[in-house]
C-alpha positions, 0 to 999 in steps of 0.5 A: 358705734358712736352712740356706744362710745358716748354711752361708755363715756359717759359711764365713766364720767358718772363713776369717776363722780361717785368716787369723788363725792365718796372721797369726799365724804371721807374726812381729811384727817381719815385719808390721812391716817389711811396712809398711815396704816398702809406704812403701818402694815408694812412695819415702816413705823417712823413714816407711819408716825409723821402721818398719824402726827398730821391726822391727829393735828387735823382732828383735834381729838375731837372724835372719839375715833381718833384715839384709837390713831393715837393707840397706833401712834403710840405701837409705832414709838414702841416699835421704835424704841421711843418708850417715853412718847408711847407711854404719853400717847397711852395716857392719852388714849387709855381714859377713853377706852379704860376697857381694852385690855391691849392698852396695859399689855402695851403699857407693860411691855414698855416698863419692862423695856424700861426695867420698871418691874412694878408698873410692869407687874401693875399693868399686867395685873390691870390687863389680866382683869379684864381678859380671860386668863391666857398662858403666856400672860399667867407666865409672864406674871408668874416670872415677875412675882418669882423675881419679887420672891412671891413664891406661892403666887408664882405657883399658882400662876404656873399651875393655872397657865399649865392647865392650858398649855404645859411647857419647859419654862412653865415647868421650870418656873414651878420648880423653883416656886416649889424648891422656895416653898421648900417642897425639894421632892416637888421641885426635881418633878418640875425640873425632870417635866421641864426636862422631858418637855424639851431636852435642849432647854438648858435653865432646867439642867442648870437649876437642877443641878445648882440645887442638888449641890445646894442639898448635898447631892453632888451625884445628882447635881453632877448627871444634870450638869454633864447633860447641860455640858452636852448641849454647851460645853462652854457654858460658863454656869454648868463649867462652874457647877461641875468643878463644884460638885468635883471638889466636893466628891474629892475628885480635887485635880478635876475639879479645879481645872473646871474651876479654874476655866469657869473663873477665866470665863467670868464666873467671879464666884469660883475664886472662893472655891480656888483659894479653898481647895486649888491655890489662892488667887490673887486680887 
């Protein structure tokens, strides 16, 4: 029994030593950033950073591996909305692994952040180069060439992301590409494809319906509007775009109140009409 106690201790002894020697040829700045991970997994990003700080003080920088602590470092100041040290720890990180296209998604997001549309679009285009073509980048990418008015890109874009995956933004996207290209017949398909997609997504009714007004095309732009109406009776867009087409059938009375409940709500663009067809409003 003695000889079996002696035998269990001295078991644990030789374990507890190879854990140690293992430990010990982990590198300080490794165990460190191990802690930081762990805080990193749970989402708590600021006590992830203080460790990444003292791993990266540690090494020096002198490892290779290193920068990728540093690419974390600069997800946990993304995450905290500290845009400006995320960018610096990108900089850092990107020379070495000028490959990974992670880096310039995470470069892009950040502008975007910032409302930096051209180092966005700048970012996205580097990281679309190095990767297979994905949906939701080719959407991304299509919405900022749509705000740049580069129409026949944004339909390009849409129409190779719908080849993966087709849904109510990508469709809608299409339509107003179409309806610049002034392809109408093209762009209410879109918008009717948005529609059938997802009848509760609202853009697709409110851009069909503010460019069947812009074409005269009061009827139409009145069945889009009412549906969107159903979905949100106090959106302010379709409350202006029904007074519109209202007026513009004749149906004066009616379209004023829209009017005039779309002006209280914030929609500045009523007042012209007000004073055109219901009362002057005054300054």
């Amino acid at each position: 029994m003695v000889k079996r106690k002696k035998t269990v201790l001295l078991f644990v002894w030789v374990l507890m030593s190879c854990v140690s020697i293992v430990a010990a040829q982990v590198p300080k700045w490794k165990q460190i950033e191990a802690k930081g991970d762990t805080l990193y997994k749970q989402k708590e990003f600021k006590g992830a950073i203080k460790f990444y700080n003292k791993a990266i003080s540690l090494n020096g920088l002198k490892d290779k591996e290193a920068y990728r602590t540093v690419y974390k470092r600069a997800v946990c100041f993304y995450s905290t909305g500290d845009f400006q040290k995320a960018l610096k720890d990108l900089e850092v990180f990107i020379p070495q692994y000028p490959s990974l296209s992670q880096a310039y998604i995470l470069k892009a997001f950040i502008y975007r952040e910032l409302g930096d549309d051209e180092n966005q679009l700048t970012n996205l285009e580097t990281a679309m180069q190095l990767q297979p073509a994905d949906p939701e980048l080719l959407k991304w990418r299509g919405l900022l060439y749509l705000q740049k008015s580069d129409y026949l890109r944004t339909k390009n874009d849409m129409l190779q992301a719908r080849q993966f995956q087709d849904d109510s933004e990508i469709e809608t996207y299409l339509g107003l590409s179409y309806y610049n290209l002034d392809k109408k017949d093209s762009s209410l398909t879109s918008f009717n494809k948005s529609i059938e997609l997802d009848a509760t997504y609202m853009p697709a009714y409110l851009y069909a319906g503010s460019i069947s007004l812009e074409e005269g095309s009061f009827d139409l732009a009145l069945q889009y509007i009412n549906l969107a109406l159903r979905l949100d009776p106090k959106n302010k867009e379709a409350i202006f775009y029904k007074g519109v087409g209202l007026v513009e059938l004749k149906r004066i009375d009616e379209g004023c109140s829209f009017l005039n409940r779309a002006f209280y709500l914030g929609m500045d663009e009523a007042a012209g009409y007000l004073k055109e067809y219901c009362y002057e409003v005054e300054d």
